[in-house]
N, C-alpha and C positions, 0 to 999 in steps of 0.2 A: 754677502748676497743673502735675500730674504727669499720666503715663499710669496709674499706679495709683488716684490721686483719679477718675477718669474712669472707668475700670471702675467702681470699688466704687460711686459716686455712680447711672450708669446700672442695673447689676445690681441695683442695691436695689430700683431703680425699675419694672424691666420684670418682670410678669408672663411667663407659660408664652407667651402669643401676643399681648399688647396691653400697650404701656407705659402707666404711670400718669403720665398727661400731669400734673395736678393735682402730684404730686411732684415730678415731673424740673424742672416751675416753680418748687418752693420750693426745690428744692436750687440751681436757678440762680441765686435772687434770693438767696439764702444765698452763694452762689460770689462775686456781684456786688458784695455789701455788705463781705466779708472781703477784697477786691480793690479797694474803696473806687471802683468803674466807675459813678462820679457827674458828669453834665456839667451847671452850673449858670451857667456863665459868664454865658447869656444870659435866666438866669429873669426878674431885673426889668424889664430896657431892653425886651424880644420877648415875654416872655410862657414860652420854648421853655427846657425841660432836660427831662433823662434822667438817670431813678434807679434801679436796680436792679429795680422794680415795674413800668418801661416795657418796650412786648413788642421793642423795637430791643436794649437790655441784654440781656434774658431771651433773644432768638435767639442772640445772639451768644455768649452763656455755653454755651446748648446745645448750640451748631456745636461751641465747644470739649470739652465733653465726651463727645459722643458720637464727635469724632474722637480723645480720649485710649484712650475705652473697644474701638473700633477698634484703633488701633494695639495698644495691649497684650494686648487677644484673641488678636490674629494672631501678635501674636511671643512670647508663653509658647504658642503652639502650636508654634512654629518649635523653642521652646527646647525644648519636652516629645516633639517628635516625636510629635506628635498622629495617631493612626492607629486605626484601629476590627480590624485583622488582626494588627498586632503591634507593641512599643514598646519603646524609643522607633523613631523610622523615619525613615533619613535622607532617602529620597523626601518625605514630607510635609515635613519640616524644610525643604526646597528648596523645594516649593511654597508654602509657607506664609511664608517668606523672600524672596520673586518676589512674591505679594502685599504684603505689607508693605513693598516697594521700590517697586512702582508705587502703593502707597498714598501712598508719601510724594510722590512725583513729581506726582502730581494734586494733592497739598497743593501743592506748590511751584508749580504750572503757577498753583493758583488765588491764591498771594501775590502773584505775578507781573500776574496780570489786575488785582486791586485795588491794587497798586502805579502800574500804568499809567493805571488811571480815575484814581486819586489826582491824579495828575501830571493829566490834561487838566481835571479840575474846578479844580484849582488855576490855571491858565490860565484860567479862564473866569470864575474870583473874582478874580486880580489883573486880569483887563483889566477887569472891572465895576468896580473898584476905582481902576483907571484913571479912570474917568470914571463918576461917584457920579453917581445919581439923588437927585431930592428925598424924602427921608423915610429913608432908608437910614442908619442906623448906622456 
């Protein structure tokens, strides 16, 4: 996935004031399927998988494109010197630069959180794992 795929994928999708939720879905489940974000490991034994069509995929694809179409809004403004008084402008270029830095930062803050849930769920499946219930897999 790019920041360009992202933009153009969202801008297609948002109206003047209201996105088309209905498309931003099919471009997802389209992102999903070209990305092959298929989990079927446990369809027979459990019953439980996720295909491109489940709304866990289709969030997830989302997240990712509306934080590509983010990032690339902000820095082709950094790059254009986005300004309504004159252009290009290296004040905006600076703010618009400042944004796009703590945007990444809040990404990284947030890989960070789900790296760390990762880690203690993983502890909580090898200790169950430790010591297996009846009927468990």
């Amino acid at each position: 996935m790019a920041l360009k795929d992202g933009r153009r994928d969202v801008t297609a999708a948002l109206p003047p004031f209201r996105p088309d939720l209905g498309k931003l879905a099919a471009l997802a489940q389209g992102r999903a399927s070209l990305f092959k974000m298929t989990y079927r490991q446990c369809a027979a034994t459990c019953g439980v998988e996720y295909t491109p069509q489940h709304h866990e995929i289709e969030m997830w694809v989302l997240a990712l494109m509306f934080s590509e179409y983010t990032a690339d809004l902000i820095l082709d403004k950094a790059e254009d010197g986005h300004c309504y008084a004159h252009k290009p402008c290296n004040a905006t270029s600076a703010v618009h630069l400042q944004m796009a830095r703590d945007f990444k930062k809040q990404l990284e803050e947030l890989v960070n959180e789900i790296g760390d849930r990762i880690d203690a769920v993983q502890d909580i499946v090898n200790s169950r794992k430790a010591s297996p219930r009846r009927g468990t897999p």
